[in-house]
N, CA, C and O of each residue as an XYZ file, in Angstrom:
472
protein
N     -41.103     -4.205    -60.335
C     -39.768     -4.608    -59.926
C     -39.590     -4.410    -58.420
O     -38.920     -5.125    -57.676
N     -40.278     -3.357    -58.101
C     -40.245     -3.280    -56.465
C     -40.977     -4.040    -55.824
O     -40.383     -4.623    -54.917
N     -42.144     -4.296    -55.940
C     -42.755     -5.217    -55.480
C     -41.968     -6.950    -55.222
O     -41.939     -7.647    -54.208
N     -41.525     -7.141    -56.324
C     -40.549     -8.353    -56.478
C     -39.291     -8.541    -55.491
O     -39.219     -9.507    -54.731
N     -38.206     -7.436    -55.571
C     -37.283     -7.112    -54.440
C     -37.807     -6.857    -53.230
O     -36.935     -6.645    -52.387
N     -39.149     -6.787    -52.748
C     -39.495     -6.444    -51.510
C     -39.852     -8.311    -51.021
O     -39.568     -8.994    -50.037
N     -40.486     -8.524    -52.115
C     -41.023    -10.004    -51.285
C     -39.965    -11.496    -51.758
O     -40.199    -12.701    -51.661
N     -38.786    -10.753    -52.273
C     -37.914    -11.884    -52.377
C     -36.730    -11.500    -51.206
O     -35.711    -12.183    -51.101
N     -36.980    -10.414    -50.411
C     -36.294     -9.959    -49.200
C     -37.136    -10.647    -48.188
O     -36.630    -11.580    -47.564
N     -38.321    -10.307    -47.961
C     -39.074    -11.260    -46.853
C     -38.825    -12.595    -46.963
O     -38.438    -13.262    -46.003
N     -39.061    -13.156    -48.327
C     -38.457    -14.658    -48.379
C     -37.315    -15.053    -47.445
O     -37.093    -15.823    -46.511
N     -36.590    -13.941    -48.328
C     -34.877    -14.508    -47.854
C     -34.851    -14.377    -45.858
O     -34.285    -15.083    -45.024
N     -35.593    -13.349    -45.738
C     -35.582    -12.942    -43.997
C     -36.228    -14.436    -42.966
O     -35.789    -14.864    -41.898
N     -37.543    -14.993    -43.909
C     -38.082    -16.191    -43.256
C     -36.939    -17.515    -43.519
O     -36.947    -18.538    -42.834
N     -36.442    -17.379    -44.104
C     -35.253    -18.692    -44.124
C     -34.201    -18.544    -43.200
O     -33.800    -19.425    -42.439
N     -33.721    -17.263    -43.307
C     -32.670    -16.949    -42.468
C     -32.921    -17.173    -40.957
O     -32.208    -17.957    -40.331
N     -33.722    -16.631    -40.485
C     -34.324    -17.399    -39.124
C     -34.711    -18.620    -38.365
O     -35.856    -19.034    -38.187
N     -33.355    -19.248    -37.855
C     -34.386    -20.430    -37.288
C     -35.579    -20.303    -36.970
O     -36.290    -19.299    -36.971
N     -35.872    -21.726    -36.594
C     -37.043    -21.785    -35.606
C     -36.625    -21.971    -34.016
O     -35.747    -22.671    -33.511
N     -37.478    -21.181    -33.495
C     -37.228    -20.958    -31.994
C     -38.147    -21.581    -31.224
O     -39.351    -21.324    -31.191
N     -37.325    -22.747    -30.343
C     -37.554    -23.508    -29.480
C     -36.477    -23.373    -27.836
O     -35.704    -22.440    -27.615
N     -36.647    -24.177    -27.193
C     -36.121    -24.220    -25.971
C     -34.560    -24.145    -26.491
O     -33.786    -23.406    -25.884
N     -34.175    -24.793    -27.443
C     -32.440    -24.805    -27.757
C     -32.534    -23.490    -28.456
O     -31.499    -22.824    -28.471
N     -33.557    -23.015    -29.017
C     -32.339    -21.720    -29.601
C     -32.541    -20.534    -29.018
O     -31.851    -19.524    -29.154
N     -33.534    -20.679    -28.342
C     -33.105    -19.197    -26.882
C     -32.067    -19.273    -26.102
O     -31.503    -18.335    -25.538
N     -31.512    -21.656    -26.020
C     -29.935    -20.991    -25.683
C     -29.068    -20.395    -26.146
O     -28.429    -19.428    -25.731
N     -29.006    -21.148    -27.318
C     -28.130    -20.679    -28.243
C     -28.020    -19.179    -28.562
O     -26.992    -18.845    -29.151
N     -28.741    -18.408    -28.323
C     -28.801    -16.867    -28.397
C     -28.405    -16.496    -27.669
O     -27.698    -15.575    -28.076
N     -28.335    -16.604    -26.395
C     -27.788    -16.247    -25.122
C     -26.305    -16.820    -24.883
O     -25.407    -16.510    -24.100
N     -26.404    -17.555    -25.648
C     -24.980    -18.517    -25.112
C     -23.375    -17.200    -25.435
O     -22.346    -17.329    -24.771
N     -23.524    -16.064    -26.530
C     -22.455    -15.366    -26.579
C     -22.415    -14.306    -25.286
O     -21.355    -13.879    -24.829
N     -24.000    -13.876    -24.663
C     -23.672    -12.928    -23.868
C     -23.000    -14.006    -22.477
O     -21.940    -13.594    -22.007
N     -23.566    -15.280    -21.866
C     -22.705    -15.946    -20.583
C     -21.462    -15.859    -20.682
O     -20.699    -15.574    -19.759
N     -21.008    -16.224    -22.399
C     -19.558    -16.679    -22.433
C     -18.689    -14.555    -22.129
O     -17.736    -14.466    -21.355
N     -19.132    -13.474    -22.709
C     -18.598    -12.256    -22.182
C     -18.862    -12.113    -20.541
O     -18.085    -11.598    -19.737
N     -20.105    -12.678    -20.270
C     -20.052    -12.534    -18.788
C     -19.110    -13.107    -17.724
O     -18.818    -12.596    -16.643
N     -18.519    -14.750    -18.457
C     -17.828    -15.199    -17.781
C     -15.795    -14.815    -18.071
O     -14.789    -14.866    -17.363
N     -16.099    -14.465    -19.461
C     -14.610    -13.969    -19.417
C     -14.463    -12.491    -18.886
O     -13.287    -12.221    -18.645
N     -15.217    -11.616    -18.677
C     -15.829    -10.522    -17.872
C     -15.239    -10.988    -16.602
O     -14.204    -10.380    -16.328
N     -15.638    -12.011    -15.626
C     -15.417    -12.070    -14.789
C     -14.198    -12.835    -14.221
O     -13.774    -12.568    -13.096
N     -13.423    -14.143    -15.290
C     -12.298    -13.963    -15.170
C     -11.431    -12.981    -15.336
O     -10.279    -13.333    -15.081
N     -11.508    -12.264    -15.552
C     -10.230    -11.083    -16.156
C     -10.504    -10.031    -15.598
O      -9.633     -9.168    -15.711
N     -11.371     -9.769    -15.042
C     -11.946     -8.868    -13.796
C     -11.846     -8.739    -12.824
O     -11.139     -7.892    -12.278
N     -12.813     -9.883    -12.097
C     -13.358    -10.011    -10.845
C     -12.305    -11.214     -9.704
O     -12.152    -11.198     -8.483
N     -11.922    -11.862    -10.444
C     -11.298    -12.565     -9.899
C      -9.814    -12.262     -9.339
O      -9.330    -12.919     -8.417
N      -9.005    -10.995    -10.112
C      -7.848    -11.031    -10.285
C      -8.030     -9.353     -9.031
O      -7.076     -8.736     -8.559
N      -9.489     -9.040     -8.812
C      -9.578     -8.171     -7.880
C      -9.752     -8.929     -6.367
O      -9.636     -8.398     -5.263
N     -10.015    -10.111     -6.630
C     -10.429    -10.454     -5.229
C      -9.242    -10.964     -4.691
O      -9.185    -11.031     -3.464
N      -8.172    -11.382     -5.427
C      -6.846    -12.182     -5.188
C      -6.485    -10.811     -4.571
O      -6.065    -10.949     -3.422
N      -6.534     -9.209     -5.101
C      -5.750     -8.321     -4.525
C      -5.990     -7.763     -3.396
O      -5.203     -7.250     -2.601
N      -7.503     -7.921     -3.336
C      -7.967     -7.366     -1.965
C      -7.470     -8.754     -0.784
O      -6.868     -8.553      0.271
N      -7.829     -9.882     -1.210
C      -7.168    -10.053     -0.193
C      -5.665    -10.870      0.500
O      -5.604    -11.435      1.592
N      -4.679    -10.733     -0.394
C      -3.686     -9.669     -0.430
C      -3.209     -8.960      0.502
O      -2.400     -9.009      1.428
N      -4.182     -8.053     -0.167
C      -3.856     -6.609      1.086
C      -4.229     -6.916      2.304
O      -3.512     -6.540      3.231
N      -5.272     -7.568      2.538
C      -5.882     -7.956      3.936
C      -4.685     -8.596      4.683
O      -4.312     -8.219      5.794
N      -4.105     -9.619      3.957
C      -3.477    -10.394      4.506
C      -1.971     -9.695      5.061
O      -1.415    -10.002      6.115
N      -1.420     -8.556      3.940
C      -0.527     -7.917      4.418
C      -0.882     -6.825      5.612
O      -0.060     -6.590      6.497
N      -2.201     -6.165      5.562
C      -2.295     -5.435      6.943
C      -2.673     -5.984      8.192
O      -2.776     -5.391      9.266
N      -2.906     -7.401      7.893
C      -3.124     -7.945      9.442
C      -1.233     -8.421     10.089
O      -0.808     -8.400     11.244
N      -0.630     -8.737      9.013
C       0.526     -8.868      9.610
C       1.770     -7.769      9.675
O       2.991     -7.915      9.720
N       1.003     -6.736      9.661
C       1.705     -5.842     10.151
C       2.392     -5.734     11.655
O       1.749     -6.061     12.652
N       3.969     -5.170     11.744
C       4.443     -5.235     12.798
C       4.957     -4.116     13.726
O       5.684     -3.488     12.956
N       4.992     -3.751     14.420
C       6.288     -2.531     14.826
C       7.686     -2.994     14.314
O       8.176     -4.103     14.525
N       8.333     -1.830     13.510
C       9.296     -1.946     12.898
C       9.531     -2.594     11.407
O      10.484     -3.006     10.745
N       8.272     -2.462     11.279
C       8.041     -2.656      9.564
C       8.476     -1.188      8.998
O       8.380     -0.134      9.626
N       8.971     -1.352      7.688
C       8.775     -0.286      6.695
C       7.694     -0.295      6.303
O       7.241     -1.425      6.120
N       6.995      0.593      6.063
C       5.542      0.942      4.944
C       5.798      2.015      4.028
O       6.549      2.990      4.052
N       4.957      1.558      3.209
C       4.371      3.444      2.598
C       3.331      3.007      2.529
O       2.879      1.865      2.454
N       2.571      4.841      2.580
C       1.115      4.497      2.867
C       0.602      4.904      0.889
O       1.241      4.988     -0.160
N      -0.367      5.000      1.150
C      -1.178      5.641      0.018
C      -1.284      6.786     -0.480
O      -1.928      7.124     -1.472
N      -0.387      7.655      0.490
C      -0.351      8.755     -0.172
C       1.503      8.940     -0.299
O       1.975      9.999     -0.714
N       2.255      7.955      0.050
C       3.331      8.278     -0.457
C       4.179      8.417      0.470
O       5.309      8.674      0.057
N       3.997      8.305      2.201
C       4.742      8.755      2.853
C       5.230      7.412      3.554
O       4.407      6.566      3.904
N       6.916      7.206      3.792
C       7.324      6.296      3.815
C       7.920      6.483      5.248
O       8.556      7.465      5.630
N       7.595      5.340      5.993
C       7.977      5.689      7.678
C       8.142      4.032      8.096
O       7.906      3.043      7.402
N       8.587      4.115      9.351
C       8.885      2.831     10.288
C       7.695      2.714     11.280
O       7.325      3.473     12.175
N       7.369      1.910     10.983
C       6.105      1.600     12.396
C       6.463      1.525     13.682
O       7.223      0.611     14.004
N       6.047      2.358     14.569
C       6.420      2.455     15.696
C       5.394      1.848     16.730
O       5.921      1.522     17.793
N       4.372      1.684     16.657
C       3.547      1.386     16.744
C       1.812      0.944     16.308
O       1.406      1.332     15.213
N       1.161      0.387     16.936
C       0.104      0.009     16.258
C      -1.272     -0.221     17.017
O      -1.244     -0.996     17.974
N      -2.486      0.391     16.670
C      -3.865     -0.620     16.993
C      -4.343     -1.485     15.991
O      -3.643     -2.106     15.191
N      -5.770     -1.496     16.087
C      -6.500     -2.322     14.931
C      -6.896     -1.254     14.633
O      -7.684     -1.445     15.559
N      -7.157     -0.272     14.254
C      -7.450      1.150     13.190
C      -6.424      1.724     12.308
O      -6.343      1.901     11.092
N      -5.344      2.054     13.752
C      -4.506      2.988     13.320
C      -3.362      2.926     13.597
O      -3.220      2.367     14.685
N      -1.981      3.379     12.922
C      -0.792      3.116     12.756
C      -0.029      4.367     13.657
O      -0.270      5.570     13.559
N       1.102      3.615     14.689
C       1.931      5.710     14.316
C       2.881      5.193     13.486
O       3.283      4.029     13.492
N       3.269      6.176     12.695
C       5.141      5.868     11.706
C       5.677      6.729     12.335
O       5.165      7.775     12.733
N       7.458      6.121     12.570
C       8.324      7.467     11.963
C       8.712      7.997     11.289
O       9.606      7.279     10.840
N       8.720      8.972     10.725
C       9.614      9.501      9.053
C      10.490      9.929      9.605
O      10.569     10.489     10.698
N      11.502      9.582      8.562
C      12.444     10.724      8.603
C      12.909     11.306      7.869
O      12.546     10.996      6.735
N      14.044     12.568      7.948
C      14.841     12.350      8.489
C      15.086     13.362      9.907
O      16.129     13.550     10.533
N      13.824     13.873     10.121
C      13.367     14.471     11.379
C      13.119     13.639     12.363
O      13.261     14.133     13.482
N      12.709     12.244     12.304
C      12.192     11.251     13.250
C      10.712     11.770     13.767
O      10.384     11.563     14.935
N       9.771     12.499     12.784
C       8.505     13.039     12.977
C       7.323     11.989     13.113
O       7.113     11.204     12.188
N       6.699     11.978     14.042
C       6.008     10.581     13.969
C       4.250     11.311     13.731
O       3.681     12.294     14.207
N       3.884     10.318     12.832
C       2.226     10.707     12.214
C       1.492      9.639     12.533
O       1.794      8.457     12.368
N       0.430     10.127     13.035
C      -0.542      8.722     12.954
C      -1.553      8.437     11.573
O      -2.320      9.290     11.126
N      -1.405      7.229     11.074
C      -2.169      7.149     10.003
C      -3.118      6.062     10.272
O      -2.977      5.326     11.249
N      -4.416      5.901      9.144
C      -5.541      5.041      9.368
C      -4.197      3.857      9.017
O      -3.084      4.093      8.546
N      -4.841      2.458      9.478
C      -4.259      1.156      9.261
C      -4.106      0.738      7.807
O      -3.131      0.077      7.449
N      -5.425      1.264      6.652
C      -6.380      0.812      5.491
C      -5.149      1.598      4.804
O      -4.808      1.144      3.712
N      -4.156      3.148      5.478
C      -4.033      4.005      4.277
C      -2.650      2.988      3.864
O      -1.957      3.367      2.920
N      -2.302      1.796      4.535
C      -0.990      1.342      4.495
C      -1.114      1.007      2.862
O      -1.934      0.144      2.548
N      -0.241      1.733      1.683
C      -0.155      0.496      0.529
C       0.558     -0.591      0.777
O      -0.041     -1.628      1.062
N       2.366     -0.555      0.698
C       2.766     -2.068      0.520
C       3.520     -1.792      1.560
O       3.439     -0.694      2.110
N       4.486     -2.889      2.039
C       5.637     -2.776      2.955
C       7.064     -2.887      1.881
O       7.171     -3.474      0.804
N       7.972     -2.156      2.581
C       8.827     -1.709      2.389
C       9.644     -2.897      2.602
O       9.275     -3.215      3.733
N      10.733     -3.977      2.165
C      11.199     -5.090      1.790
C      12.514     -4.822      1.157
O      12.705     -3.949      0.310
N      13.851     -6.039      1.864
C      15.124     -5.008      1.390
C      15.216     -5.094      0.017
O      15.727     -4.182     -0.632
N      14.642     -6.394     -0.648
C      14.466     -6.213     -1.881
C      13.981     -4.696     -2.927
O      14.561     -4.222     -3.904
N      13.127     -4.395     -2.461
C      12.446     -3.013     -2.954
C      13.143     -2.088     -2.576
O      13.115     -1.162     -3.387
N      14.062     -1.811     -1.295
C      14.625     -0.482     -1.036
C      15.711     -0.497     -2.260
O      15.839      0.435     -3.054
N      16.670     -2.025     -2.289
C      17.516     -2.085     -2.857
C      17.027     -1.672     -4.481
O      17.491     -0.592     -4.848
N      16.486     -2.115     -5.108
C      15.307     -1.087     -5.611
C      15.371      0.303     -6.239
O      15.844      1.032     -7.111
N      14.794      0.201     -5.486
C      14.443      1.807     -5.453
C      16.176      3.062     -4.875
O      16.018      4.283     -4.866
N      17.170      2.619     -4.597
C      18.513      2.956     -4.238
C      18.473      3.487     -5.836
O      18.257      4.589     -6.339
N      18.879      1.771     -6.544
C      19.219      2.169     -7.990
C      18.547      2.879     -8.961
O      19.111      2.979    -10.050
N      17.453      3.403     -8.810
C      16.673      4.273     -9.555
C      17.139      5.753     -9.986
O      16.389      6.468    -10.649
């Protein structure tokens, strides 16, 4: 009886298998492209829109912008290079110099108004 269940399993294993030619090594592959490519819509793409984004908001940076940076500290641009920022905070009028990169978003009356009602 074992003998029988062993070689009516090999049977069943040689049917179940195509035959492999040039189409069905695509066809095998064809589920990992399709994760690679929704991988990379839903990924890669929706990172590159943000980076640049950001690029686009730190090149138009101005004196007398609002910012906050990345770590949270919210000041008026007082000035500027291509590196580095000074802000003022207040409500000391303390001015810090920060890298240009640490800028997160700008500050917009929309968002203060915002952030008031919170």
């Amino acid at each position: 009886m074992h003998h029988l269940t062993f070689g009516l399993q090999a049977f069943w294993l040689q049917q179940a298998t195509p035959a492999q030619g040039p189409l069905g090594a695509v066809v095998n592959f064809l589920p990992m492209i399709a994760i690679v490519a929704i991988f990379y819509f839903l990924v890669f793409m929706p990172m590159q829109k943000q980076k640049k984004q950001q690029a686009q908001m730190l090149s138009s940076l101005a004196a007398g912008n609002e910012v906050v940076t990345s770590g949270g500290i919210v000041g008026t641009i007082v000035s500027l290079t291509e590196e580095s920022i000074i802000l003022r905070v207040r409500p000391d009028n303390v001015k810090l110099q920060v890298a240009r990169s640490a800028v997160a978003n700008l500050v917009t009356p929309e968002t203060a108004k915002a952030e008031d009602r919170k």
